[in-house]
Structure formats: structure tokens, C-alpha cells
N, C-alpha and C positions, 0 to 999 in steps of 0.2 A: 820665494819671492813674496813680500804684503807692501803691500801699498795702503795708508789708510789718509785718512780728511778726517777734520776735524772742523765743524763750522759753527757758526753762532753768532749773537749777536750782542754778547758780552766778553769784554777780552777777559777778564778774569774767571770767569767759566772754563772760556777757552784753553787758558793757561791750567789750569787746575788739571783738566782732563790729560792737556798736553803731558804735564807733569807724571801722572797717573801712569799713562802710555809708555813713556820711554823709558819711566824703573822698570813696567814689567818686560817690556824686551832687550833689556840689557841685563837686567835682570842679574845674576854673580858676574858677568863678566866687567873686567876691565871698563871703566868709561871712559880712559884717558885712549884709549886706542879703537875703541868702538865709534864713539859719541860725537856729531858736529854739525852743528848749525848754523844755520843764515836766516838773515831775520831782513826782507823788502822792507818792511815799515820804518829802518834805524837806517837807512840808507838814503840817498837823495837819487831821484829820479833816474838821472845819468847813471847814477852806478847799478839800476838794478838789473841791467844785461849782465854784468861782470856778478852779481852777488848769485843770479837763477842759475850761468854756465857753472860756473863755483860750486853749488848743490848736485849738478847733473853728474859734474866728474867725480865728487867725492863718489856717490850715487856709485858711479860706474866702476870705482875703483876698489879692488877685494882687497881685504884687510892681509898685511903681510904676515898678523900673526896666526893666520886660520879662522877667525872670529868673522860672525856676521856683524855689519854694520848698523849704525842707526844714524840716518840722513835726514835732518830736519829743516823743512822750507817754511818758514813764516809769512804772516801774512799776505799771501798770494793775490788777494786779493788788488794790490796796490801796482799788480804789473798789469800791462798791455797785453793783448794778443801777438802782436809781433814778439815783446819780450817772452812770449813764455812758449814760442815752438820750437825752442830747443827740450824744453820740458815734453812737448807730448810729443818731438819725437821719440823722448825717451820711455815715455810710456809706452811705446809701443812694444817695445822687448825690454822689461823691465830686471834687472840683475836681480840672478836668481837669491845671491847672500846679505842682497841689502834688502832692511826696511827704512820705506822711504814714508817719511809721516809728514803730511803738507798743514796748514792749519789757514785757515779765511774766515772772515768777517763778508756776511752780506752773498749776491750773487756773481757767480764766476761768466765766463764766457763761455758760450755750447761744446766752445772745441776743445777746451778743458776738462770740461765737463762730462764729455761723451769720452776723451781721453781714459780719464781715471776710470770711468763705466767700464770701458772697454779691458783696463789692465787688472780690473775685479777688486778696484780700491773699496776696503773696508769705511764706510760712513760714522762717526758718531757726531749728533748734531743736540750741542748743546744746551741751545734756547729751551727753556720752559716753557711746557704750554700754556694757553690765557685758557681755558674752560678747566674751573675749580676742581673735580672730580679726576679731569687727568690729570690736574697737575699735583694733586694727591698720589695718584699714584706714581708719578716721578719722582717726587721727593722719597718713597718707600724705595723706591730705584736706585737712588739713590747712596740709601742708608745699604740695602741689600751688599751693594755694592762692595760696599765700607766693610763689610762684617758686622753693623753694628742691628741692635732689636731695640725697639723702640713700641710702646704701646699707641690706639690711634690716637689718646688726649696729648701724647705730648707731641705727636707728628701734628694734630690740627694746632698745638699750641706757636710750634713753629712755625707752622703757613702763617699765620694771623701776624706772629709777628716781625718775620721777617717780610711781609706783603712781597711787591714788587720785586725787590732787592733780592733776588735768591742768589746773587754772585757772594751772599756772604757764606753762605753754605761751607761751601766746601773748608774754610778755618773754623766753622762750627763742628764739624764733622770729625778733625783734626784735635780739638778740641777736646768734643765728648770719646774718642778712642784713647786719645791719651788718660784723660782722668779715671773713665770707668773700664776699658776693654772691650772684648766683645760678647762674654760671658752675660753679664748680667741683660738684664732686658728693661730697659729703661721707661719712666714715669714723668708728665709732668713735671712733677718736682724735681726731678733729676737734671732736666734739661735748662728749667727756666733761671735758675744762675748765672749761666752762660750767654743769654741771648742777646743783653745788650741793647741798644739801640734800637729802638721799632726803623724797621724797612718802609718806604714808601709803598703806596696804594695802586691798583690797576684803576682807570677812567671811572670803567661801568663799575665798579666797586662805592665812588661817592652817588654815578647819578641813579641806581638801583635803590639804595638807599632812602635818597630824596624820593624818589617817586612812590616808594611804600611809606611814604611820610615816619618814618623813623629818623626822629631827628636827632636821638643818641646817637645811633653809627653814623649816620652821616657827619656829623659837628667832629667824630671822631675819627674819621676818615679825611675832611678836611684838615685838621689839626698835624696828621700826620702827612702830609701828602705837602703841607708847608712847611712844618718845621723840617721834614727831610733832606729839604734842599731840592728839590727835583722839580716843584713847581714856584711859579712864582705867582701872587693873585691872577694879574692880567693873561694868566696862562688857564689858571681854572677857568677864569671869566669865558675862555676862549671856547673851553670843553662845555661848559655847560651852553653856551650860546649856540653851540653845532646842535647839541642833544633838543633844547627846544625848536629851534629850527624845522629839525625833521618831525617834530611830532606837529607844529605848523602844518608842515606839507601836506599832515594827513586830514585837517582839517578841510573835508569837500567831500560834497554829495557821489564822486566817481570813486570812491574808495570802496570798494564792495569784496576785497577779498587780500589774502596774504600777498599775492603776487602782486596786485595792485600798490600795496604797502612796498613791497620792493622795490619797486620802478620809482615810489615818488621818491624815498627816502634816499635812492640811489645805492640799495644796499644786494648782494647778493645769497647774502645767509635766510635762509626760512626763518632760524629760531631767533634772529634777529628782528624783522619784518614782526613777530609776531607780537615778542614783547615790546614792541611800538603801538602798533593797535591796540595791544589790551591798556596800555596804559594813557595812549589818547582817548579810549572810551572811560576808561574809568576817572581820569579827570575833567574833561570837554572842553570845547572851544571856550568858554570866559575864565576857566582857572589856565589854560597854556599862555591866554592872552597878557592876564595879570602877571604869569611869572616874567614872560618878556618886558611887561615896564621897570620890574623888579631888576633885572636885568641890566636895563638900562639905570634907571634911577645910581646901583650900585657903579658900575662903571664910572659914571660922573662923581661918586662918593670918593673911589679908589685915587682918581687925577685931581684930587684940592678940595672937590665941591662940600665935605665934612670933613674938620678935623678928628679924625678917630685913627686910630689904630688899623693898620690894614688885614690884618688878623680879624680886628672885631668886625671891620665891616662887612667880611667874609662870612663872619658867622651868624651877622643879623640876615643876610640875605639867604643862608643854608634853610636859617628855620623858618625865613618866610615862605621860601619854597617849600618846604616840605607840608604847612599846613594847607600847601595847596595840588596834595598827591590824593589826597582820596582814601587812606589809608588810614590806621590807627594811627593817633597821634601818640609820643612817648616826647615827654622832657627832658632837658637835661641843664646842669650847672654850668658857666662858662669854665670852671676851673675844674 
């Protein structure tokens, strides 16, 4: 008997791993007589009773040619608790010859949840994590995975340029297995043929950035973070107005300590809390002040108040902020 979850917050992560999964357990046998899925999310509401019992009974029923099964429920996440206690009854005595592999977006219900705990469902949870270092090491997890060897320049070449977007991964992967194998151990140069499209940016990737007044990466973390598709100005405008806000907050005589920093900022991370302090002290209250008009000024630029390009006026406002991080200045070309 395996039961596994599969979660995340990318369907096509999702789907890649999904994919991954149910070659290896079906592995030489048959799929026309093994393999069957149901998929909540291609369904309409009303029907997702009828789509979950549908999973339960294949679930429950032993294959008549001797084979174990592979019973796949998709996105789970889109049932109700009512709809889904025919499911954890069934977890409760799970058939020993079926795997049942569920797959969700997002968070489940407890009794689901505690469900699969309890039937010793197998977890892989596909989201990337946001702190740079681990998520170095995921992407080696990745490749491990794979069979494939990769040196660190070209695994850092790939983080950079796939930023955000790590759903593209796995047809990179696909990719580089087909062209080279698993044999050779791959370079830079090997890789960046293939890579294609720069990926969008994480937040704290442009406002890190600005606040070390680097306003090469930053100019070039905006640039990608709009041409990707994924932001749109008044959405930056949004992030960056959150980020000075809280360092606002920490302007006052009561701020005497990290925790302090957490409470104003509303943040619960230490290493969060912290890189706010050091960077409200190292710029001060009249450069946080000025970036806020800055701020403002651009806003009213973006809705008519200049005719420019919304791109540029993105990018007059990056480099104003950034001369006002405290940091080494670096220039850079618009193009």
C-alpha cells in the first residue's frame, strides 16, 4: 500500500513531478490496465462527488490482471470536506495493491490532512524555496534527480536566469538529458544555449538591490520583472511602497532593538527585522523621506502626469532610489 501528495504552488511543477511519479510506478507494466485518473479541477462543482467516489472505487478495486494499480486524484484541493469523506474514509484502510497519488495546490482541510498522516502518505512538495542558498540547493536536487552533473557556474547561471520561474525547469532538464546524457558533467557553456527567456525576479531581489544602491542590478531586475509579464508598473509601485512604509515605521525614538523592529514592521522573521534596521540606519529618516516623494511624484507620472514610457519612468525612479541607499553607487546604460 503507498499513498503519496504531491503539493505546490505551481501547477506545472506539479505536473512534472506528477509525471515523474507514475512512470516510476508503473514502471514496465501495462498503463492501459494499471493507470486512471480523475482530475476535480476539469470538473464542475456538482460533479466533483461523483469524480472523488469514481477515484475511491477504482482505488478499491484490484486489478484483474494481477497488477497493482495507479489511482490518480487531482487537484484536491478544489473539493469540500463533505466531498472528500468518502476519501478519508478510505484512507483509513488503504488497499494494499493500489497506489494512490493525490496531487493539491495550496492548503488542505485538517481532516485530510491528518487523514493521509495517518495512512503514512508519502509527501513531495514542490514549491522552491525563497532563501537563495536553499534554493541552490534544490535546484542540485533537482538535477541529482535527473541523473544529470552540472558544475556550480552553470547551476548559479541557471538560478539567475531562470529567477522566479523555476516551473521552467523541469523542460530544461528534459532538455539538457536529451542533448548531453548523464555522463558528461556539464559547464556554463553547456547549458546557456538552452535557457532561453530570463525568468522573472523574487520582491526582495529588486528592493536588496536599491538599498545597496546598485543600480546595475536593480535597473536589471526591474527590466526583467516587466518584461516577464508577471509585473505590471503599478504593481512594482505597490512592492516598493510596502518596503518603504515599513522602514517609515522604524523611524522613532522606541525602536531600540530587533524585536522592536518586528512588532513595528509587522514582521515575524528575525533576519528579516534585521535587514530593516540596518538599512533604516544606514540611509535615515530625510533619504526614507525623499524616497516616498519619489514615490509619489512617479505614481502621478505612471497615470498621464508625463508623457514617457512606463518602462522609463520606472527606471528614472529605480535610479533615484538607489542614490538614495547609502551604498556604492554603480551606473548603468538604459539599453
Amino acid at each position: 500500500m503507498t499513498v503519496y501528495l504531491i503539493t505546490g504552488n505551481d501547477l506545472r511543477l506539479v505536473s512534472a513531478k506528477l509525471t515523474d511519479l507514475t512512470t516510476e510506478l508503473i514502471g514496465d507494466g501495462d498503463r492501459n490496465t494499471m493507470f486512471e485518473s480523475h482530475d476535480l479541477e476539469a470538473v464542475t462543482a456538482d460533479e466533483r462527488d461523483s469524480a472523488i467516489a469514481n477515484a475511491v472505487m477504482g482505488a478499491q478495486t484490484e486489478s484483474l490482471f494481477g497488477d497493482q494499480r495507479v489511482v490518480v486524484l487531482r487537484g484536491l484541493q478544489e473539493a469540500t470536506v463533505d466531498q472528500l469523506k468518502s476519501l478519508v474514509k478510505y484512507l483509513e484502510r488503504p488497499l494494499e495493491v493500489t497506489h494512490l497519488v493525490i496531487t493539491a495546490e495550496g492548503k488542505l482541510a485538517k481532516s485530510t490532512t491528518d487523514a493521509l498522516k495517518a495512512a503514512g502518505a508519502t509527501t513531495f512538495n514542490t514549491s522552491p524555496p525563497s532563501r537563495k542558498n536553499d534554493l541552490t540547493t534544490w535546484f542540485m536536487e533537482q538535477f541529482t534527480e535527473a541523473g544529470l552533473k552540472l558544475d556550480s557556474a552553470a547551476v548559479a547561471s541557471i538560478i539567475d536566469w531562470l529567477g522566479q520561474d523555476q516551473a521552467r525547469l523541469p523542460s530544461l532538464i528534459d532538455v539538457l538529458s536529451s542533448t548531453y546524457g548523464t555522463a558528461k558533467k556539464l559547464s556554463s557553456s553547456d547549458v546557456e544555449p538552452f535557457l532561453g527567456d530570463q525568468g522573472s525576479v523574487l520582491p526582495w531581489d529588486l528592493t536588496d538591490a536599491i538599498d545597496k544602491s546598485d543600480s546595475n542590478s536593480a535597473l536589471v531586475m526591474l527590466r526583467r520583472m516587466l518584461r516577464s509579464g508577471e509585473y505590471h508598473p503599478l504593481q512594482v509601485m505597490s512592492l516598493l511602497h510596502s518596503h518603504y512604509t515599513k522602514l517609515m515605521k522604524l523611524d522613532g525614538p522606541d525602536v531600540r532593538s530587533t524585536q522592536d523592529a518586528m512588532s513595528l514592521i509587522g514582521s515575524k522573521s528575525d533576519f528579516q527585522a534585521k535587514k530593516y534596521l540596518s538599512t533604516y540606519q544606514r540611509m535615515g529618516s530625510r533619504n526614507i523621506s525623499s524616497a516616498v516623494q519619489l514615490l509619489a511624484r512617479a505614481d502621478i507620472d505612471l497615470r498621464g502626469g508625463k508623457d514617457l514610457e512606463e518602462e522609463l519612468t520606472m527606471e528614472i525612479l529605480i535610479a533615484r532610489l538607489c542614490r538614495l541607499g547609502g551604498g556604492a553607487q554603480r551606473v548603468t546604460s538604459r539599453r
